[in-house]
C-alpha positions as CSV (number, residue, x, y, z in Angstrom):
1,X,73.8,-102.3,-9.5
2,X,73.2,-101.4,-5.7
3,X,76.5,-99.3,-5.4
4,X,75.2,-97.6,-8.8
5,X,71.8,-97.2,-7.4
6,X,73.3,-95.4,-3.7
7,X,75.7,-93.1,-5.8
8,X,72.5,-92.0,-7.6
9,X,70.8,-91.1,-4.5
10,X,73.9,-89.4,-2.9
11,X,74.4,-87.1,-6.0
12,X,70.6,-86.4,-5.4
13,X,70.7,-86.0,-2.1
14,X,73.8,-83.7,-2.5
15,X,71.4,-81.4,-5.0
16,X,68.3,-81.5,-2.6
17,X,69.9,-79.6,0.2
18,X,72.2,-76.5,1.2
19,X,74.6,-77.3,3.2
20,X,75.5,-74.9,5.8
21,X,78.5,-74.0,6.9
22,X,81.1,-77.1,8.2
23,X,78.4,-79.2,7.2
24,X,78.8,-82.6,5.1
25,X,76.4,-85.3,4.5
26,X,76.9,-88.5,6.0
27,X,74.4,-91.0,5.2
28,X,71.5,-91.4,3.0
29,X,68.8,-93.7,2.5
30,X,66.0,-93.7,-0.2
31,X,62.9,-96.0,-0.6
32,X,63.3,-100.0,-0.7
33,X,64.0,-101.0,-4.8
34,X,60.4,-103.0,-3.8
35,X,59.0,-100.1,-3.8
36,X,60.2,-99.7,-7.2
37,X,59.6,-103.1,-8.5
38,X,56.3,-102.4,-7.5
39,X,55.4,-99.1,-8.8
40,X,57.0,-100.2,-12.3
41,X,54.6,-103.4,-12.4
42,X,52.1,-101.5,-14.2
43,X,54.2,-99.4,-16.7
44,X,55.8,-103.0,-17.4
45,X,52.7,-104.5,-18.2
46,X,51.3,-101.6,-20.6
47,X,54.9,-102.3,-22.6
48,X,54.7,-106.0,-22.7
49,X,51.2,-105.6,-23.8
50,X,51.3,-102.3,-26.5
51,X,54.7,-103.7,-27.5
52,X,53.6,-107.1,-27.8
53,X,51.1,-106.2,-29.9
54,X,52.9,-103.8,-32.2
55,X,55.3,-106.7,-32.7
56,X,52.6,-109.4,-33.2
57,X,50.7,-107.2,-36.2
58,X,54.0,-106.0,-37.7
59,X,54.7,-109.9,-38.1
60,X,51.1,-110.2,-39.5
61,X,49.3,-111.3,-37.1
62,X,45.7,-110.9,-36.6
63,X,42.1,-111.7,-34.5
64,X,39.5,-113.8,-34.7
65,X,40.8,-115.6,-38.0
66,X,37.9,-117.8,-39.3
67,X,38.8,-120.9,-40.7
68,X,35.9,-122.8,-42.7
69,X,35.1,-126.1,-42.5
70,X,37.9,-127.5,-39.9
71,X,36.8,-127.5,-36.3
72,X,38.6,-127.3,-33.1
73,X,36.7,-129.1,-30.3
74,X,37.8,-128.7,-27.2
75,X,41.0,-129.0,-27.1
76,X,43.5,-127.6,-24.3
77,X,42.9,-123.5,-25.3
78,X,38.7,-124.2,-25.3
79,X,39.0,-126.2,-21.8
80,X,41.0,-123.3,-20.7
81,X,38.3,-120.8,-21.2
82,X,35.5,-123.1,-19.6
83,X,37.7,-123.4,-16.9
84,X,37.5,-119.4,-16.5
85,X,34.3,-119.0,-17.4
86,X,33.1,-121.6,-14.4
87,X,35.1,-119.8,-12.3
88,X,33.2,-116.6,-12.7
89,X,30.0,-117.8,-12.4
90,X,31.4,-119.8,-9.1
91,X,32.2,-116.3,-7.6
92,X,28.8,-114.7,-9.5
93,X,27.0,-117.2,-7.4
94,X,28.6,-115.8,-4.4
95,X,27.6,-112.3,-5.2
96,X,24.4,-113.7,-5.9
97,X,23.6,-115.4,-2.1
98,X,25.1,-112.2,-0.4
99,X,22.9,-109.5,-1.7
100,X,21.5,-106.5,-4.0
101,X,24.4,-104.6,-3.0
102,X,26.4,-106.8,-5.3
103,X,24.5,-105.7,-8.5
104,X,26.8,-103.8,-10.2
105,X,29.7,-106.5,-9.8
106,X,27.3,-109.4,-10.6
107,X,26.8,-107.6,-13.8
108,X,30.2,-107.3,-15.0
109,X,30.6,-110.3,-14.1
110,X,27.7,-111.7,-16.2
111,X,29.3,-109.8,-19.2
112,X,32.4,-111.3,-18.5
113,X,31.4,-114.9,-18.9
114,X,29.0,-114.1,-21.9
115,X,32.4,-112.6,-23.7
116,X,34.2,-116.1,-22.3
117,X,31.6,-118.2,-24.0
118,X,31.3,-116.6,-26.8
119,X,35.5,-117.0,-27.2
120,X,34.9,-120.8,-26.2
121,X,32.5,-121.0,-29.2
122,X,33.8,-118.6,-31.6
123,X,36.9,-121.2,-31.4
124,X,35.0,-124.6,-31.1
125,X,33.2,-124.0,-34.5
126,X,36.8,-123.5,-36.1
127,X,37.5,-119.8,-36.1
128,X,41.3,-118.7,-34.3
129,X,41.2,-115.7,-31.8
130,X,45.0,-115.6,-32.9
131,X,46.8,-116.3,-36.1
132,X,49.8,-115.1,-38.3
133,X,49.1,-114.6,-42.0
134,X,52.5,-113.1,-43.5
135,X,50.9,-111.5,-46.4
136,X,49.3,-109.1,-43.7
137,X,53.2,-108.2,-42.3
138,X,54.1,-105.3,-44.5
139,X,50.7,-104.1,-44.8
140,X,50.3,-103.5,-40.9
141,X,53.9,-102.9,-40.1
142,X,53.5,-99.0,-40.8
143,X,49.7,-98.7,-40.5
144,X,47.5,-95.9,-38.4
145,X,47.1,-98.9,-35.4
146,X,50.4,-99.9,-35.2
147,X,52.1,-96.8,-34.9
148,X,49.8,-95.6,-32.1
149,X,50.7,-98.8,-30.6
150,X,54.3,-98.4,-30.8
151,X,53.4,-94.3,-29.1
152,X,51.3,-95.9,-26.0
153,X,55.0,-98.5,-25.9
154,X,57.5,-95.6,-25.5
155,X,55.1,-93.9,-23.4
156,X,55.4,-96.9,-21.3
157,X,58.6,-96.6,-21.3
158,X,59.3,-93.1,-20.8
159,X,56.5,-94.1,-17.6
160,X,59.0,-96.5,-16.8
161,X,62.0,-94.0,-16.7
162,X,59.6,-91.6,-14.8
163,X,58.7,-94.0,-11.7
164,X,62.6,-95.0,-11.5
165,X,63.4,-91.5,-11.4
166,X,60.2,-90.4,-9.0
167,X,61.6,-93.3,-6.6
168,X,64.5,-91.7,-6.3
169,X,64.2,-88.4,-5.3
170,X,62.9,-89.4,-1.9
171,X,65.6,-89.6,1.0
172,X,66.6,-89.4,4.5
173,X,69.8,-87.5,5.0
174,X,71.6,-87.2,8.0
175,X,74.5,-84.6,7.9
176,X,76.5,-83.4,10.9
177,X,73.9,-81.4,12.1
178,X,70.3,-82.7,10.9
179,X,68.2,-84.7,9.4
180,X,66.0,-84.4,6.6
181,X,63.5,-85.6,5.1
182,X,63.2,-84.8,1.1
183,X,60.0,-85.7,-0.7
184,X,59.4,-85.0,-4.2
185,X,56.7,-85.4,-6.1
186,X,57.6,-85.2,-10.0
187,X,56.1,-84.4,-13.1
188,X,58.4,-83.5,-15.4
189,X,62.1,-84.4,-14.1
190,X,63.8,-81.4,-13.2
191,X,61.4,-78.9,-14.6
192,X,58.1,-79.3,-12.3
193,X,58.4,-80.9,-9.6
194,X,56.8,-80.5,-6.0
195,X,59.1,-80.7,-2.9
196,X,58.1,-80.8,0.8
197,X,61.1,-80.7,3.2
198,X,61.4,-81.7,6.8
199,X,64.4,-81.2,9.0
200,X,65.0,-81.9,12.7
201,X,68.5,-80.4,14.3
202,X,70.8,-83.3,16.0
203,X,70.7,-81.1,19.0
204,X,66.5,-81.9,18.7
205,X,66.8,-85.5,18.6
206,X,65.3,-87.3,21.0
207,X,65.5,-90.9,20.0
208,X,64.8,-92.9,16.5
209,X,62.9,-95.8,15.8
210,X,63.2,-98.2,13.6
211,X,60.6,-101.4,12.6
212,X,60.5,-104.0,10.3
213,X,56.9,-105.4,10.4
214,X,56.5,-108.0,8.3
215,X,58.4,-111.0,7.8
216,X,59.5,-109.7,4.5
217,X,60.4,-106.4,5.2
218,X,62.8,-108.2,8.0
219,X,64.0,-110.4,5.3
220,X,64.4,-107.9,2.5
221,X,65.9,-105.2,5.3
222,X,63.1,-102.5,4.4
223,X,60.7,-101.1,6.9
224,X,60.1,-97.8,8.7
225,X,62.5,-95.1,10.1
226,X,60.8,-92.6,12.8
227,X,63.2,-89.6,14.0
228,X,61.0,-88.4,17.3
229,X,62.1,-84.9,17.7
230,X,62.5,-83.0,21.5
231,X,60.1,-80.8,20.6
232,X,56.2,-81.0,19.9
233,X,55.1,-81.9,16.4
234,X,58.0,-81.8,14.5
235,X,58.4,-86.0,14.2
236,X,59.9,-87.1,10.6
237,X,58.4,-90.5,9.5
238,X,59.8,-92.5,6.4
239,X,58.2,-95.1,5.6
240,X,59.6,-98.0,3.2
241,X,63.1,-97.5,4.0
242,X,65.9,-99.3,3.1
243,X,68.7,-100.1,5.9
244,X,66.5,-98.6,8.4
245,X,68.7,-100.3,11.0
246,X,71.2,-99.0,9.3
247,X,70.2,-95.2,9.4
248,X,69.0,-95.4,13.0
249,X,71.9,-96.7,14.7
250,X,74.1,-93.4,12.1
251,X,71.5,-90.9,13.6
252,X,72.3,-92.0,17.3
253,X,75.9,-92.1,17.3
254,X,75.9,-88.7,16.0
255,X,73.7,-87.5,18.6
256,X,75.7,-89.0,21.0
257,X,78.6,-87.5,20.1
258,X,77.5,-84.1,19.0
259,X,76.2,-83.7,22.6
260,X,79.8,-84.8,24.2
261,X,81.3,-82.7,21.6
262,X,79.2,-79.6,22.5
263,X,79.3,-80.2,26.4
264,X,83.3,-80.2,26.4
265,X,83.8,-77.5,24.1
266,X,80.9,-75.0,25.9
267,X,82.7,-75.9,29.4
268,X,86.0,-75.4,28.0
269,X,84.8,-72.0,26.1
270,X,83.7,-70.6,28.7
271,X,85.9,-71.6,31.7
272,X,88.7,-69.9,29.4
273,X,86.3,-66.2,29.0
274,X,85.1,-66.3,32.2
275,X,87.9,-67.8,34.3
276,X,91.0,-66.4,32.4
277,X,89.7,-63.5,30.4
278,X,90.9,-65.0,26.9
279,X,88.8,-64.0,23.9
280,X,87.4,-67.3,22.0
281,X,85.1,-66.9,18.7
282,X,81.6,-67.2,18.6
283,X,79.6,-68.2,15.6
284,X,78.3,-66.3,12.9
285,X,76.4,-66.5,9.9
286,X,78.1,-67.3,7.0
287,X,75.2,-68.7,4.6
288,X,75.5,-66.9,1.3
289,X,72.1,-66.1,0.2
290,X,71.4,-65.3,-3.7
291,X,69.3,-62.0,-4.2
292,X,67.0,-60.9,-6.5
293,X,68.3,-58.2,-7.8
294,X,66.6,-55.6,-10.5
295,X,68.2,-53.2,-12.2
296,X,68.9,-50.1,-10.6
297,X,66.6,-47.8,-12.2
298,X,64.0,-50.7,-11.1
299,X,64.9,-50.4,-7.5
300,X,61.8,-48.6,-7.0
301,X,59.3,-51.3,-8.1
302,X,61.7,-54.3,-7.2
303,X,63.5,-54.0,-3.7
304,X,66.4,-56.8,-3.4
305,X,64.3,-59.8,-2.1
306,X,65.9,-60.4,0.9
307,X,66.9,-57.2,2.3
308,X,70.2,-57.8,4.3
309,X,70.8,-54.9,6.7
310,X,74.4,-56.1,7.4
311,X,75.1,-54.4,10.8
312,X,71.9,-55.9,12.3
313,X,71.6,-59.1,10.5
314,X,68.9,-59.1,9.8
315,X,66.6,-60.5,6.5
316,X,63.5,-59.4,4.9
317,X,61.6,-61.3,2.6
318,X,59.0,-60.4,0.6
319,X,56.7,-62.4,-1.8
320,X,58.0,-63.8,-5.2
321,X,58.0,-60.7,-7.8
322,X,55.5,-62.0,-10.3
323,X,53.1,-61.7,-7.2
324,X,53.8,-58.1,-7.3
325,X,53.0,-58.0,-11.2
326,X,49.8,-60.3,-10.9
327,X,48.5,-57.3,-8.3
328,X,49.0,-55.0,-11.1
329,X,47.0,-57.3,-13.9
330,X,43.6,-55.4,-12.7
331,X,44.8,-51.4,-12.5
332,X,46.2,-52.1,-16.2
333,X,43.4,-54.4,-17.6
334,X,41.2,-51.1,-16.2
335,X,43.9,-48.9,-18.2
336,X,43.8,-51.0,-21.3
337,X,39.7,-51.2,-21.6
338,X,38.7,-47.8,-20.4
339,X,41.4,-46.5,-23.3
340,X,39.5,-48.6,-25.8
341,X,36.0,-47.3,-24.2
342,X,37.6,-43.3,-25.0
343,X,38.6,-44.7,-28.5
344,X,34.9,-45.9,-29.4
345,X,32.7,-43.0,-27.8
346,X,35.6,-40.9,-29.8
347,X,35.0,-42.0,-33.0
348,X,31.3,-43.2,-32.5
349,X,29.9,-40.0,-30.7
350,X,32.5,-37.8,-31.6
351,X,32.8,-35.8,-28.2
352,X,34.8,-32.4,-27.8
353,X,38.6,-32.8,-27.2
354,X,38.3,-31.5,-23.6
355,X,36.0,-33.7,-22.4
356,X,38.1,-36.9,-23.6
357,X,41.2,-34.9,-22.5
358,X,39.4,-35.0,-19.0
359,X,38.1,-38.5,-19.0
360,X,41.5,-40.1,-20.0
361,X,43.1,-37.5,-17.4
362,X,40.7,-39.3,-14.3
363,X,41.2,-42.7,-15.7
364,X,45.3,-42.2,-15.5
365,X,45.2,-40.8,-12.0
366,X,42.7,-44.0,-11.4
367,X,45.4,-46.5,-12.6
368,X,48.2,-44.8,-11.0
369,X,46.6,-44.7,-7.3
370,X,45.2,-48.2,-8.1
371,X,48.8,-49.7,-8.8
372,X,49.9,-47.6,-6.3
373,X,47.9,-49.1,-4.2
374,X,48.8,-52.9,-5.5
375,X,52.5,-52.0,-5.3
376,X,52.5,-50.6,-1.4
377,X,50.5,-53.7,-0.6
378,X,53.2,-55.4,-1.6
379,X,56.3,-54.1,-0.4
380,X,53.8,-54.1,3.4
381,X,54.1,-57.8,3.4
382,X,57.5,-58.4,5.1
383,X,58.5,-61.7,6.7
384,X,61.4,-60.5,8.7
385,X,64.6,-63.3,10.4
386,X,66.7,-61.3,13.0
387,X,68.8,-62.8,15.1
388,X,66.7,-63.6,18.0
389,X,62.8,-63.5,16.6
390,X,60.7,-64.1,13.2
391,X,58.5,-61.2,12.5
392,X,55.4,-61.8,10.2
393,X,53.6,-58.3,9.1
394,X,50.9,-58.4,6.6
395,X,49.7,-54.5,6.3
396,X,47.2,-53.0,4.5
397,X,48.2,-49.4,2.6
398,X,47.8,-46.3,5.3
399,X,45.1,-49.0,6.9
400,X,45.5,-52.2,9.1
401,X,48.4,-53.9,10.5
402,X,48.9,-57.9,11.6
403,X,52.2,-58.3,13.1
404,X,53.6,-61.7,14.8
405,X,56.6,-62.4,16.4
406,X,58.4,-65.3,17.9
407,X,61.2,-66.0,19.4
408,X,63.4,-68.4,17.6
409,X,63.9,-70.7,20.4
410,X,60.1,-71.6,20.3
411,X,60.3,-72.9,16.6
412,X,59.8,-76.0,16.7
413,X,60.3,-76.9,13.0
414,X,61.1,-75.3,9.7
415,X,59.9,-76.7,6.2
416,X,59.1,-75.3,3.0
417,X,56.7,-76.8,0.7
418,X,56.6,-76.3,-3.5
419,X,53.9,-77.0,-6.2
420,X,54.6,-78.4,-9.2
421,X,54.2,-74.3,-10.9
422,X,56.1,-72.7,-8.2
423,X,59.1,-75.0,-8.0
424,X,59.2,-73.8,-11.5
425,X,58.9,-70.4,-11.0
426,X,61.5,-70.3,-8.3
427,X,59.2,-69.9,-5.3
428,X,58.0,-71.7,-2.9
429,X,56.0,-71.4,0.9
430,X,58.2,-71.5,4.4
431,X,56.4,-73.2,7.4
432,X,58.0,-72.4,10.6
433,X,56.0,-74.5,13.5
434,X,56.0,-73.0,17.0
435,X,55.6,-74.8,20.3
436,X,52.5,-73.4,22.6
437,X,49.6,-71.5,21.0
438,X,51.5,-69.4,18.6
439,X,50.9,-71.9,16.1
440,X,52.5,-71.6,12.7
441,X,54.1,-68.7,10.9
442,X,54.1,-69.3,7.1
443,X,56.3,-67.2,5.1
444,X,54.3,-67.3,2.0
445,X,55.3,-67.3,-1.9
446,X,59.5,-66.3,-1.0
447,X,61.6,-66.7,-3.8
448,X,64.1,-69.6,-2.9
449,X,62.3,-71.5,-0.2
450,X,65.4,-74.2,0.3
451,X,67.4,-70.8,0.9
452,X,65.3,-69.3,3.3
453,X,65.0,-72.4,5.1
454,X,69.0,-73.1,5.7
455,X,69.0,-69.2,6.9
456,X,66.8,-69.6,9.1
457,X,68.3,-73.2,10.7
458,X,71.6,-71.3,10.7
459,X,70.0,-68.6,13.2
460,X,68.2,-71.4,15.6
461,X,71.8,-72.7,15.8
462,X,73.2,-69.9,16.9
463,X,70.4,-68.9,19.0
464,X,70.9,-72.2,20.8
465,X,74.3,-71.8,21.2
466,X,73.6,-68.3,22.7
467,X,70.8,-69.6,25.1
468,X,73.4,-72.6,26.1
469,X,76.6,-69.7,26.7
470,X,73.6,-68.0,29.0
471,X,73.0,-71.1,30.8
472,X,76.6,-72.0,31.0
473,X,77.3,-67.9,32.5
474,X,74.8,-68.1,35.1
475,X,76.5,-71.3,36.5
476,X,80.0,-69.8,36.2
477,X,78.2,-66.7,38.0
478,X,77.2,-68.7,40.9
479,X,79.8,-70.5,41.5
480,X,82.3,-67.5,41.3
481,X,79.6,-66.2,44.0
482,X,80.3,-69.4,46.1
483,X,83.7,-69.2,45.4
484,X,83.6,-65.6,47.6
485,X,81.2,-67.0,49.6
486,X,83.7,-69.7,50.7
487,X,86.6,-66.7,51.2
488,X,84.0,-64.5,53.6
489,X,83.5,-67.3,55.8
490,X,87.2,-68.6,55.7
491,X,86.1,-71.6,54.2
492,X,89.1,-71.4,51.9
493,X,93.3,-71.3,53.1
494,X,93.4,-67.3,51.7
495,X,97.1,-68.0,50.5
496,X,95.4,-70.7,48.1
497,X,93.0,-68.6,47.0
């Protein structure tokens, strides 16, 4: 069952992501199965009880059966109820000494013990709050209550089938070069769901905690896995994990060796470019991004969303295309009712052909500069990945401009972020966080947020790997310096040299 339950969680893991190039999950760990025993207690308890009762009426059971002229007395059932009802009035009596703020629960706790006593009596004078009359069975077995029991019981269970599958669609997955944390939040499985994603680079690790605080989360091996990230605010926290040993001793020994790995290879690289003048490749982008792509007499109204200028490599976004046909709802809903406004003074007032000629003629030129207008606004809003910055521009048509721009070795994190609608739709908003004052830069509404989002960790990598060759050159530079230093001052046998 557990081995069926962790290949169910791989396969979703393996559809949450997109992997980058070389990349390859390693591990993955979801929530405790606790945490699903628990969030299926109450779906289990609306099908015991709506299928309980569909069952008990479709054998012919009924309520409150009277039966005249035998009594019950008190026997174990009765005692049973005076039991409960003492009880209540034991705590109403609590509520009582502590207060008028307790009003309200005194009181429906007063109406609970009235309904108890009247059950204790209803049954002492000989009437059955339970019985099974057979005659009743095939009466009730298809009857208006009994079918809406059996709907509120496979809308149980369709609950039940909806928690399991809600408990598993959120995971920590370590690849070979980050971490992530996937968080869904479903409403209808894999048609609308929301999905927040957070992602810290090995290279950005800093350390990992993990804590078992209770004595049954140490027993049961749940508890809390914390992946503190080298950089400001961009800390993953999953709480309720299973093997969170487990996943923080995988996390470090990837670290660990991920930073050998990348210190031997880097010294090696470069003593061999710099040193011995031998041509090693460098890393390039290779994530293939999916295009929206109109047709081409469209082109005009519908650029390719991203635009990839292939010598400079660099991206442009733009917001999802429906956003471009919700600006245009207004100029046309002004088309559509000033038409109809022609139509009626037309036929009601019966004006000369020039002047509705004229009218129609201003209320085209209208729409047209109005969705114009909608349509430049638009294509304006550019969120722009090159290989060294992000460039946000929000710009108003021939009017105001906003422009940011940020290095990409000040991100600090990148996450996108879905509704229930817009993971529907295809869309979805980018959060790129930034360390010092810049704050965030959110790429808003881009079609194919997970997309955007390994593009953009693909060009921190490389960034990185450029700002670490930098580092690595201005070493190699100074000690080539020292290395003539050493010769000027005869510090070195000039037939070793």
């Amino acid at each position: 069952m557990l081995n069926w339950l962790r290949k169910l969680l791989e396969l979703d893991a393996e559809a949450a992501i997109d992997l980058g190039p070389d990349e390859k999950i390693l591990f993955v760990i979801g929530r405790h199965w606790i945490v699903l025993l628990t969030r299926m207690i109450v779906p289990l308890m609306a099908l015991a009880l709506f299928g309980g009762l569909a069952m008990y009426r479709a054998a012919g059971g009924t309520f409150l059966a009277r039966e005249i002229g035998s009594t019950t007395g008190l026997d174990a059932l009765n005692w049973l109820l005076a039991f409960v009802a003492g009880g209540l009035l034991f705590v109403w009596l609590v509520l009582y000494v502590r207060g008028a703020r307790t009003r309200g629960p005194r009181r429906v706790l007063l109406a609970a013990i009235g309904f108890v006593l009247l059950l204790l009596y209803y049954r002492y004078s000989g009437g059955r709050i339970f019985a099974i009359e057979p005659e009743l069975a095939l009466s009730q077995r298809g009857d208006v209550w009994n079918i809406f029991l059996i709907i509120l019981a496979l809308a149980s269970v369709f609950m039940l089938l909806f928690t399991f599958y809600d408990w598993l669609n959120d995971e920590l997955i370590l690849t070979n070069q980050r971490v992530v944390f996937d968080n869904d939040q479903v409403f209808i499985p894999r048609l609308i769901e929301q999905r927040v994603q957070q992602q810290i680079f090995l290279e950005d690790v800093q350390d990992v905690n993990a804590k078992t605080a209770t004595y049954p989360q140490h027993i049961l091996k749940y508890g809390t896995v914390t992946v503190k990230s080298a950089r400001f605010g961009g800390n993953i926290v999953f709480e309720s994990a299973s093997q969170p040993m487990e996943m923080q001793r995988q996390i470090m020994d990837q670290v660990r060796a991920l930073r050998k790995r990348m210190t031997a290879a880097d010294y090696q690289r470069m003593i061999d470019e710099r040193i011995y003048g031998k041509k090693t490749s460098t890393g390039k982008t290779t994530t293939v991004l999916k295009q929206t792509r109109p047709a081409r007499w469209l082109n005009a109204l519908f650029p390719e969303n991203p635009e990839i200028d292939e010598k400079t490599l660099t991206y442009t976004w733009r917001p999802h295309w429906l956003f471009m046909l919700r600006a245009q709802i207004g100029p046309t809903l002004l088309l559509v009712s000033g038409l109809l406004v022609l139509a009626l003074v037309n036929r009601y007032l019966a004006l000369e052909a020039g002047w509705i000629l004229l009218a129609t003629l201003l209320l085209v030129i209208a729409y047209v500069l109005w969705a114009a207008w909608e349509f430049e606004d638009y294509r304006n809003d550019k969120y722009i990945l090159a290989p060294t910055n992000v460039v946000d521009i929000e710009k108003k048509p021939f009017g105001p401009e906003d422009k940011r721009q940020a290095s990409l070795g000040a991100i600090t994190n990148v996450s996108f972020e879905t509704t229930f609608i817009s993971n529907l739709l295809g869309y979805g908003d980018v959060v790129l966080e930034t360390a010092g004052a810049g704050g965030k830069f959110t790429f808003l509404r881009v079609p194919r947020p997970n997309q955007v989002v390994s593009t953009i960790n693909e060009y921190i990598v490389n960034f990185k790997r450029g700002e670490r060759e930098k580092n690595l050159n201005d070493t190699l530079d100074l000690l080539a310096q020292y290395h003539e230093a050493q010769k000027r001052y005869n510090e070195i046998n000039p037939g070793s040299a």
